[in-house]
GUROGU-640277 format. One record per residue: residue number from 1; residue in one letter; x, y, z of N, C-alpha, C in turn. Coordinates in steps of 0.2 Angstrom, whole numbers. Layout:
BEGIN
<fimi NUM 'a' <X Y Z> <X Y Z> <X Y Z>>
...
END
This chain:
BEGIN
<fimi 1 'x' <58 50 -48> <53 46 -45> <46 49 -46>>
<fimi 2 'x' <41 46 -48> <34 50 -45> <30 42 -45>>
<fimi 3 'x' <26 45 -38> <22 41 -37> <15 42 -36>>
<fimi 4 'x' <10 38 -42> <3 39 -42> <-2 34 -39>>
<fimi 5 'x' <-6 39 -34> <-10 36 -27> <-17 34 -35>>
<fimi 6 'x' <-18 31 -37> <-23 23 -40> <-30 25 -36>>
<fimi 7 'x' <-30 19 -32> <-37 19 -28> <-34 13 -22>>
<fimi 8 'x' <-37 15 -17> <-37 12 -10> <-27 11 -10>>
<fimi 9 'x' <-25 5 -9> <-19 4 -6> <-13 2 -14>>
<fimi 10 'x' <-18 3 -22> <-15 5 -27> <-10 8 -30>>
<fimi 11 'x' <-4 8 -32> <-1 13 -32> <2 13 -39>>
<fimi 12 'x' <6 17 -44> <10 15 -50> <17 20 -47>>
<fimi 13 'x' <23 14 -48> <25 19 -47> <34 19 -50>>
<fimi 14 'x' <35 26 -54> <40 26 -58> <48 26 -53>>
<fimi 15 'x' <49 23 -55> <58 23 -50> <65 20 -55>>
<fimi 16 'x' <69 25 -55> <78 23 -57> <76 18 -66>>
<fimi 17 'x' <68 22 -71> <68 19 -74> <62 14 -77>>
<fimi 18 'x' <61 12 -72> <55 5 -71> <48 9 -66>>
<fimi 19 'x' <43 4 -69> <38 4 -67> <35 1 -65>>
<fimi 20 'x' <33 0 -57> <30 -3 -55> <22 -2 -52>>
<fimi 21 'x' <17 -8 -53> <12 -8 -48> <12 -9 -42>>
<fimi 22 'x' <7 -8 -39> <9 -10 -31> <2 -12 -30>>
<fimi 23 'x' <1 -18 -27> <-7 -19 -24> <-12 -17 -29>>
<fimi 24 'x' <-11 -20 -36> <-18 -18 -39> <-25 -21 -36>>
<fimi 25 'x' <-28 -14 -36> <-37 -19 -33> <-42 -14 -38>>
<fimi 26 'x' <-44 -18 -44> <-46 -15 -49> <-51 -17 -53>>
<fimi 27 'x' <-53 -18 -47> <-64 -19 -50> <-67 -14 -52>>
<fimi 28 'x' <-70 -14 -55> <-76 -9 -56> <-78 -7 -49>>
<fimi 29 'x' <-82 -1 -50> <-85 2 -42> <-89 -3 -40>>
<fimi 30 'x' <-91 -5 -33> <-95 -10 -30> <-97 -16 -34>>
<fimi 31 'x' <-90 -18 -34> <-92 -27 -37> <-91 -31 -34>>
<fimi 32 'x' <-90 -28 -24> <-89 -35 -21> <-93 -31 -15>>
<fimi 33 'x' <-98 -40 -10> <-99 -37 -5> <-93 -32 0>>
<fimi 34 'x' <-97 -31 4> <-93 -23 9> <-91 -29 13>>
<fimi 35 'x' <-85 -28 18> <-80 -32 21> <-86 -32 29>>
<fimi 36 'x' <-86 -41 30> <-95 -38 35> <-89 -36 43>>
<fimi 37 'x' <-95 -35 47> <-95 -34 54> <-91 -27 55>>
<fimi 38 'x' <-91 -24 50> <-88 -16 51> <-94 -12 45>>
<fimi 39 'x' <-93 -5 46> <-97 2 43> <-99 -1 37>>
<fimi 40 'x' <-106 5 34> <-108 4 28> <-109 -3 25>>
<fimi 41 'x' <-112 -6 28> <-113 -12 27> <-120 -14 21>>
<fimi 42 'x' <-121 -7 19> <-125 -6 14> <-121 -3 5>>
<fimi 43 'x' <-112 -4 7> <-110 0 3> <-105 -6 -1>>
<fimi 44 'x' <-105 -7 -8> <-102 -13 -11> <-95 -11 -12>>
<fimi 45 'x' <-90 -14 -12> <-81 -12 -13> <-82 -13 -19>>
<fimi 46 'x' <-76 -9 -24> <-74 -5 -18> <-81 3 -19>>
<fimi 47 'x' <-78 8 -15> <-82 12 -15> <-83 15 -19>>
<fimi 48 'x' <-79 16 -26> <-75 23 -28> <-75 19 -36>>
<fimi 49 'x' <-74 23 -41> <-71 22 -47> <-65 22 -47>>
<fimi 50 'x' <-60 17 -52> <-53 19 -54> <-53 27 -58>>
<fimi 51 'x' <-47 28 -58> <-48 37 -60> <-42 38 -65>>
<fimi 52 'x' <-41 30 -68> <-39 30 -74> <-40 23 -76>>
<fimi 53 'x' <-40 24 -84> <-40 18 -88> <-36 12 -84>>
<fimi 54 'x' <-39 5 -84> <-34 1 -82> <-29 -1 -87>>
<fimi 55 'x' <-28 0 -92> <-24 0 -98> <-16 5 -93>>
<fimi 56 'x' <-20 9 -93> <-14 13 -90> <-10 10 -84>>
<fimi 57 'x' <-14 9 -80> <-13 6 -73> <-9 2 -75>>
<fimi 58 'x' <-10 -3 -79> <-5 -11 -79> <-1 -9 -87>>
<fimi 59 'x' <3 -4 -86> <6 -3 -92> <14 -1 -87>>
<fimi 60 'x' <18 -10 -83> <20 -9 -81> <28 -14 -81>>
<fimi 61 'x' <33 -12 -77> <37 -17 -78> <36 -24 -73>>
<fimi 62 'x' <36 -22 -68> <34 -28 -64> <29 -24 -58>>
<fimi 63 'x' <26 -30 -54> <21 -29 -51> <22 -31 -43>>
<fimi 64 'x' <21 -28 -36> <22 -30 -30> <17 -31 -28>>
<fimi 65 'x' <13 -39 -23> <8 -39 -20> <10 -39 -15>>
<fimi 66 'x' <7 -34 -9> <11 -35 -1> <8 -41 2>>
<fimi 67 'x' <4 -43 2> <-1 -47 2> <-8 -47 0>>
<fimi 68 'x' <-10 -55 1> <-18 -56 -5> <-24 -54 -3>>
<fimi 69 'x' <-25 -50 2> <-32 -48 2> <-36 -46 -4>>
<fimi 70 'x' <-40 -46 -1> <-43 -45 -7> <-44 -37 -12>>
<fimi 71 'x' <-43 -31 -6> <-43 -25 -9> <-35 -24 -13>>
<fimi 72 'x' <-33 -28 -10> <-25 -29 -13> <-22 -34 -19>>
<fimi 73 'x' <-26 -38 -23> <-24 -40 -27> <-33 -44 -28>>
<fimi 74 'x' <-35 -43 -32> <-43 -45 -34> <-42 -47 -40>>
<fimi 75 'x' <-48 -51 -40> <-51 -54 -47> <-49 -51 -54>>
<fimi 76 'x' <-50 -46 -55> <-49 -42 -59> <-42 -41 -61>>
<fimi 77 'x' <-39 -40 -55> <-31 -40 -57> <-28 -47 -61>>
<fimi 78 'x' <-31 -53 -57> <-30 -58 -59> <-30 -58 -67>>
<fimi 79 'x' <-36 -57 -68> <-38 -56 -76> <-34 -51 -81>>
<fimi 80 'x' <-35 -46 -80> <-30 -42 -85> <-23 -41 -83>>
<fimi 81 'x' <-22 -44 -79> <-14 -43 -79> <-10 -46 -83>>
<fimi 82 'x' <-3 -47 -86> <0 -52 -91> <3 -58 -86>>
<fimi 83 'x' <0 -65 -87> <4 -70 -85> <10 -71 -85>>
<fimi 84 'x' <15 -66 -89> <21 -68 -88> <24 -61 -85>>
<fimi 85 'x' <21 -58 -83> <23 -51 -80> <27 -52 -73>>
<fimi 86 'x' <33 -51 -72> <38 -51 -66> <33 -48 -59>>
<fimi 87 'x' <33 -53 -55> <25 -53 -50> <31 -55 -44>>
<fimi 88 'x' <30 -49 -38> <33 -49 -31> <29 -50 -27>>
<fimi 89 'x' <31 -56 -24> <27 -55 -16> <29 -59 -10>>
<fimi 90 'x' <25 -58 -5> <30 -56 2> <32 -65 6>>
<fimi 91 'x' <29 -71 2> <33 -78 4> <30 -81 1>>
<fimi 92 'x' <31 -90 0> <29 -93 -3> <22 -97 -3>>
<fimi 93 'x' <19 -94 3> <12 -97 3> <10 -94 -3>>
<fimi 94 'x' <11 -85 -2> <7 -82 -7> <9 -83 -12>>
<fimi 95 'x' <16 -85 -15> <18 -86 -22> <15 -92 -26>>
<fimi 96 'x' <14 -96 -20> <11 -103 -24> <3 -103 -26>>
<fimi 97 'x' <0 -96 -23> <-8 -95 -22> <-7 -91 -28>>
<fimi 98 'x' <-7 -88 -30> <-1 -83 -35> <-1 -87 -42>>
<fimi 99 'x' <5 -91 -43> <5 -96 -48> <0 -99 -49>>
<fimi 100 'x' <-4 -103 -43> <-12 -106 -45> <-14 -102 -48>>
<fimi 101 'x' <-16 -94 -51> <-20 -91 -55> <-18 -92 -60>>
<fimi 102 'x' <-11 -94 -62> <-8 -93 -70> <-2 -88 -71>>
<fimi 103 'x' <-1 -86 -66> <6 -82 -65> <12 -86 -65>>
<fimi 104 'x' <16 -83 -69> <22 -90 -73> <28 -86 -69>>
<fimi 105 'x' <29 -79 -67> <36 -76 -67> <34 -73 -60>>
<fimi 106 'x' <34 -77 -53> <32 -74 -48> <38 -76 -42>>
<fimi 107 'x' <41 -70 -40> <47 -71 -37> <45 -69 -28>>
<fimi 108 'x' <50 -70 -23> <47 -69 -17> <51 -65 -14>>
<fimi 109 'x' <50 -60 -13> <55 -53 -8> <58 -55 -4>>
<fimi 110 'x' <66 -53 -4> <70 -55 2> <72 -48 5>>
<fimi 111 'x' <75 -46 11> <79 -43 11> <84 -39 5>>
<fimi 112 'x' <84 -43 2> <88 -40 -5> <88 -40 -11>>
<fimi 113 'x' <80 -41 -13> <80 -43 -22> <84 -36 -25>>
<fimi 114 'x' <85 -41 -30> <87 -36 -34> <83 -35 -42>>
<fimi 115 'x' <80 -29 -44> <77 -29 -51> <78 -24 -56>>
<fimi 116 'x' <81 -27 -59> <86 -24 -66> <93 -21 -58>>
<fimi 117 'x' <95 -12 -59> <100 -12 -55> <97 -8 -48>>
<fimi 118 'x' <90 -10 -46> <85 -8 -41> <87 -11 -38>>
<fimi 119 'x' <86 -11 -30> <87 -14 -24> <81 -14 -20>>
<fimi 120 'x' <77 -20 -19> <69 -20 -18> <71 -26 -10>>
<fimi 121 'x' <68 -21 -4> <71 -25 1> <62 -25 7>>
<fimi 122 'x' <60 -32 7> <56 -31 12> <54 -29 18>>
<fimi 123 'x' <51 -28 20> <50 -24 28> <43 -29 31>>
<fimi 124 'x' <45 -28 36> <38 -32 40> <35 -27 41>>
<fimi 125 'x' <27 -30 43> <21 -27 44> <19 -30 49>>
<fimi 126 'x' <11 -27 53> <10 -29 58> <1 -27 56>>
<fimi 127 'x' <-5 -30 53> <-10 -28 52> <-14 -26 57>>
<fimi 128 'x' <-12 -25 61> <-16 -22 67> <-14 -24 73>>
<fimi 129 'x' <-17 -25 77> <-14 -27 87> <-19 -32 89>>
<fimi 130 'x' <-12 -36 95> <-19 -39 97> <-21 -47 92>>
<fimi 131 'x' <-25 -47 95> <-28 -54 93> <-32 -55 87>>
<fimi 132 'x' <-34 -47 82> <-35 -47 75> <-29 -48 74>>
<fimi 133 'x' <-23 -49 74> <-18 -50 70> <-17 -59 66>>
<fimi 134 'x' <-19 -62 72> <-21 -68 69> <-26 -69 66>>
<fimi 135 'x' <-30 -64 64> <-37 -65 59> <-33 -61 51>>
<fimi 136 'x' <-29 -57 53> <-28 -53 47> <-24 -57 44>>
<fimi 137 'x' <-17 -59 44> <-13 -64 43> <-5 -59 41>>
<fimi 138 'x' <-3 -61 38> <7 -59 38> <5 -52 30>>
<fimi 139 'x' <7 -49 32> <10 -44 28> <17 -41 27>>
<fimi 140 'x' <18 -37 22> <25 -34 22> <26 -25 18>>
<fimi 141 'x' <29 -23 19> <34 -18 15> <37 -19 10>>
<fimi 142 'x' <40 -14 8> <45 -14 4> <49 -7 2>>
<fimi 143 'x' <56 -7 2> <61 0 2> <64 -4 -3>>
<fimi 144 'x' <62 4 -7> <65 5 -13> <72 8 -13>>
<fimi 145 'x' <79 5 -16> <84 8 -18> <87 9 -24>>
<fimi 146 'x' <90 15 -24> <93 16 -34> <100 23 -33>>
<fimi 147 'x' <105 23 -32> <110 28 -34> <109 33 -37>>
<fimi 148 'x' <102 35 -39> <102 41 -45> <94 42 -41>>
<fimi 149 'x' <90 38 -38> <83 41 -34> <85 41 -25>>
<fimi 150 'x' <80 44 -25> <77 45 -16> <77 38 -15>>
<fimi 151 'x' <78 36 -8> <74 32 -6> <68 29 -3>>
<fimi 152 'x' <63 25 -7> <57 27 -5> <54 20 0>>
<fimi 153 'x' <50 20 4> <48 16 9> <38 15 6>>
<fimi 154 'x' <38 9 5> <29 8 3> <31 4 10>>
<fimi 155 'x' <24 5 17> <25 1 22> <21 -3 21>>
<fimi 156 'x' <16 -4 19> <9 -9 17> <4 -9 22>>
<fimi 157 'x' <1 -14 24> <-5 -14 28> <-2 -16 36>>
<fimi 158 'x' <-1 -10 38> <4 -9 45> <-1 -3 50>>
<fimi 159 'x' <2 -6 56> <-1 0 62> <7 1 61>>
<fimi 160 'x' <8 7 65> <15 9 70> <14 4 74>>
<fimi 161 'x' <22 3 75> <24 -2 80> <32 0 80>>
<fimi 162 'x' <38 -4 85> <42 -3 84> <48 -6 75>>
<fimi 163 'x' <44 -11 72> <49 -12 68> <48 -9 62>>
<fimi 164 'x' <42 -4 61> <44 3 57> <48 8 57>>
<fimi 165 'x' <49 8 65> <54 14 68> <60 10 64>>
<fimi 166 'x' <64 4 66> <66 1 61> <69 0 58>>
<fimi 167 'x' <63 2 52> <67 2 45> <66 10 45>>
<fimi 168 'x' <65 13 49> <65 20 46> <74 20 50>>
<fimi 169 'x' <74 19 54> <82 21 56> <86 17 52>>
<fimi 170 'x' <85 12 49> <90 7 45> <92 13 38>>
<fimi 171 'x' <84 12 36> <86 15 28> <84 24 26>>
<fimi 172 'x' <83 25 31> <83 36 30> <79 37 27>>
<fimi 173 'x' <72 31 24> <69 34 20> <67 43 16>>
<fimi 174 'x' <70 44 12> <63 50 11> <59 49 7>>
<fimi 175 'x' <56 46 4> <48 47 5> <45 39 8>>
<fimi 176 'x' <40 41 11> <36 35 12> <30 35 11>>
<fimi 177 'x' <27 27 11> <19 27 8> <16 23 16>>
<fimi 178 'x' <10 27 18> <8 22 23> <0 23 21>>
<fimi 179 'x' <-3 16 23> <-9 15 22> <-13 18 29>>
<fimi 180 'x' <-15 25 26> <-18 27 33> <-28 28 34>>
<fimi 181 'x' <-29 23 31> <-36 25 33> <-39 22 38>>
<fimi 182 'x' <-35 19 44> <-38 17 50> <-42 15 47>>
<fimi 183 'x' <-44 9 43> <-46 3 43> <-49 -1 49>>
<fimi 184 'x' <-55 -3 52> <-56 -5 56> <-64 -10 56>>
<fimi 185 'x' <-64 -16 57> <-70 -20 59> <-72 -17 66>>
<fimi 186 'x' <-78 -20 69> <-84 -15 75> <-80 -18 81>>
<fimi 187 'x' <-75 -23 82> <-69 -25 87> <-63 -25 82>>
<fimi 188 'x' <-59 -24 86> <-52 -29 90> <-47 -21 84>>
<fimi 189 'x' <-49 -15 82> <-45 -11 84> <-42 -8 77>>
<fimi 190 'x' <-37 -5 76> <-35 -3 71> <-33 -7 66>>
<fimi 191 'x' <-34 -8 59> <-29 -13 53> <-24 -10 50>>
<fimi 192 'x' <-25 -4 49> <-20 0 46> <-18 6 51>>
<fimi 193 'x' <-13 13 47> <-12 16 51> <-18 23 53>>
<fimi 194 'x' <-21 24 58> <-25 30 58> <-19 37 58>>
<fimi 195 'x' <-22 43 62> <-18 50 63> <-14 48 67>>
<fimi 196 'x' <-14 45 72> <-10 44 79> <-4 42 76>>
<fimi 197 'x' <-5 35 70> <1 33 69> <6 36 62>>
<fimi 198 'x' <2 42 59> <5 46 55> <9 50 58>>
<fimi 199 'x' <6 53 63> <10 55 68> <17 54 70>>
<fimi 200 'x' <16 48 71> <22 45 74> <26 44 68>>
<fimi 201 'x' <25 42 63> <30 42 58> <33 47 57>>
<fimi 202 'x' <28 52 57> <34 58 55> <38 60 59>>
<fimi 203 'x' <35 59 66> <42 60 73> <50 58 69>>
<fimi 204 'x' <46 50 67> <52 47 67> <57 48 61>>
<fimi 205 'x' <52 52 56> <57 52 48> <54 61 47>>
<fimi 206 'x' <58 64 53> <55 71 50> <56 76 44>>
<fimi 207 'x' <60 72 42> <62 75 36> <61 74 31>>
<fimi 208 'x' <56 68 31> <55 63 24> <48 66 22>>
<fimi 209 'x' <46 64 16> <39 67 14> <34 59 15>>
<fimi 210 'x' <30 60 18> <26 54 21> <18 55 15>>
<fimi 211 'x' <17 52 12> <11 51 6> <7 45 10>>
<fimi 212 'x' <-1 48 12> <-7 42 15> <-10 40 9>>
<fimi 213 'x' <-10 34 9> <-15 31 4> <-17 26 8>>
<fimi 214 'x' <-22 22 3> <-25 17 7> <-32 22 11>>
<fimi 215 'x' <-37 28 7> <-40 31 11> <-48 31 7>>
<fimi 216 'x' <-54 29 10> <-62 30 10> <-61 27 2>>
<fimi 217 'x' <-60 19 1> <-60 16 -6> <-64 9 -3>>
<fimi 218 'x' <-63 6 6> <-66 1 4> <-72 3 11>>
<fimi 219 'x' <-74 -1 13> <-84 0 17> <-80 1 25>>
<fimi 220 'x' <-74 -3 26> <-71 -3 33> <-67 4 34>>
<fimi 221 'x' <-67 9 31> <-61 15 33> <-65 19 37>>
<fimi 222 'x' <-61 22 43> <-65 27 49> <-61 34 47>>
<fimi 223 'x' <-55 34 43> <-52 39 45> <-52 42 39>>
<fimi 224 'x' <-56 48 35> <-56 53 32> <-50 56 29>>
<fimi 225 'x' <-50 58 21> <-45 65 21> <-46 70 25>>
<fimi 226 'x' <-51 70 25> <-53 80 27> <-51 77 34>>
<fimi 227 'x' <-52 74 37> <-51 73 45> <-43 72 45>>
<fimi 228 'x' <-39 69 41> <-33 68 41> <-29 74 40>>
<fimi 229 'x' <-33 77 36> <-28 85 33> <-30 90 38>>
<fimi 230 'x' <-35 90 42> <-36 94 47> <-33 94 52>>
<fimi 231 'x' <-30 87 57> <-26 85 56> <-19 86 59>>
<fimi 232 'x' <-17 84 52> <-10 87 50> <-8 93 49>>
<fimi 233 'x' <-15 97 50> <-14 105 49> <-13 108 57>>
<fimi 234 'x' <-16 103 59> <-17 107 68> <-10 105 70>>
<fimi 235 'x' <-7 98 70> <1 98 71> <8 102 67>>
<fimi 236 'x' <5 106 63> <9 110 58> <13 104 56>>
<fimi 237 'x' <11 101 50> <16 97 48> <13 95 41>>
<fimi 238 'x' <8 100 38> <7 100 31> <8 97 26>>
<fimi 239 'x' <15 101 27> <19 104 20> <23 94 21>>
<fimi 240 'x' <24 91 25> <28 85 27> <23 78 24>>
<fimi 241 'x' <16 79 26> <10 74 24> <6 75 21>>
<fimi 242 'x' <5 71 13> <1 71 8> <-2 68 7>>
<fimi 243 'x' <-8 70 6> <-15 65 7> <-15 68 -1>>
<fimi 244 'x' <-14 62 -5> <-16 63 -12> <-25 61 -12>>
<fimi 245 'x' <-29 64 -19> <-35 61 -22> <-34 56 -26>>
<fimi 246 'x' <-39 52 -28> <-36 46 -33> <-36 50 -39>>
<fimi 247 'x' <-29 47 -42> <-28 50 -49> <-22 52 -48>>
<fimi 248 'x' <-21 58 -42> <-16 63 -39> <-9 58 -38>>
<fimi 249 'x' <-3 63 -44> <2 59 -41> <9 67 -39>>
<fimi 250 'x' <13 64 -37> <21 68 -34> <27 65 -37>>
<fimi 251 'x' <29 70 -40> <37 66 -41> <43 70 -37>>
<fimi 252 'x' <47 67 -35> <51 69 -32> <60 68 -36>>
END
């Protein structure tokens, strides 16, 4: 398996033979306003440059949207992606918004897809707490399974909550991806996960290698690498949590 941290909540990721995207959000630096009524309201999305060719990026087998936000599947991807490319995502409101682009082979996560002899199993998400939750809308996960790899857990755009705990007890993940940049508009609270909720994950899968993506790519993130690994260094739990750079990938 290795998996490479892209930009923002981006990922490529090699498993049991196949190659999959996850979440492409693949503009060029600042080609869209900053998400309003949060930080940097002077700074255009995303923040950062991609930190490889998109050639590379989209040189894959199928592709997973956890949901349509816009840092999570944009314009861009729309365009350069191949319209017949095996395209995942988490129901059919979004499969049908999906197909409206031109996406011809767009399938919907169950509990059990299966791709080629992968096992691609959804997980809920919860975009934040509270009454932003109705403003965020539905997202998802997804646990990766293969008899020759680890088992890997992508949680998507999630706080901690109980039914992370969950799937971590259901499927033992060892490695997981959580979007930890504490993400946050000027009210209503956390979108993603901040340190508090890294934390807790690793309570709950101590033995799993925990990878934060999702960090300082789009105008709305409060919570830093360097504040993240400093951190994770005060709770001795280093060697366990990886704040990858973009570009930066781990195989396991």
């Amino acid at each position: 398996m290795n998996i490479q941290q892209i930009r923002n909540a981006t990922l490529v990721v090699q498993y049991a033979g196949k190659k999959f995207l996850i979440d492409p959000f693949l503009a060029e630096k600042g080609t869209y306003p900053p998400f309003p009524n949060s930080l940097r309201q002077n700074q255009n999305n995303p923040l950062v440059s991609l930190p490889t060719s998109i050639n590379n990026i989209i040189n894959v087998d199928a592709v997973i949207v956890t949901h349509l936000h816009l840092d999570h599947f944009d314009e861009a991807a729309i365009d350069v992606l191949p319209k017949d490319i095996k395209l995942f995502v988490q129901n059919e409101e979004d499969a049908k918004e999906v197909r409206n682009t031109g996406f011809q082979n767009v399938e919907v996560l169950q509990e059990a897809t299966v791709f080629g002899d992968i096992q691609l199993m959804k997980t809920k998400g919860e975009h934040g707490r509270g009454e932003i939750l109705k403003l965020a809308g539905e997202v998802c996960g997804v646990v990766f399974k293969h008899s020759n790899e680890k088992t890997l857990y992508v949680a998507g755009d999630t706080v901690w909550y109980e039914a992370i705990q969950e799937v971590i007890e259901t499927h033992q993940p060892d490695i997981i991806v959580v979007n930890a940049g504490d993400n946050q508009f000027l009210e209503g609270g956390s979108l993603v996960m901040g340190k508090d909720d890294v934390y807790e994950v690793y309570k709950a899968a101590s033995n799993a290698k925990i990878i934060a993506s999702h960090m300082e790519a789009v105008n709305h993130w409060t919570l830093s690498r360097k504040e993240l690994k400093s951190f994770i260094a005060e709770k001795g739990i280093s060697s366990h949590v990886l704040v990858p750079d973009d570009g930066e990938s781990y195989s396991f």
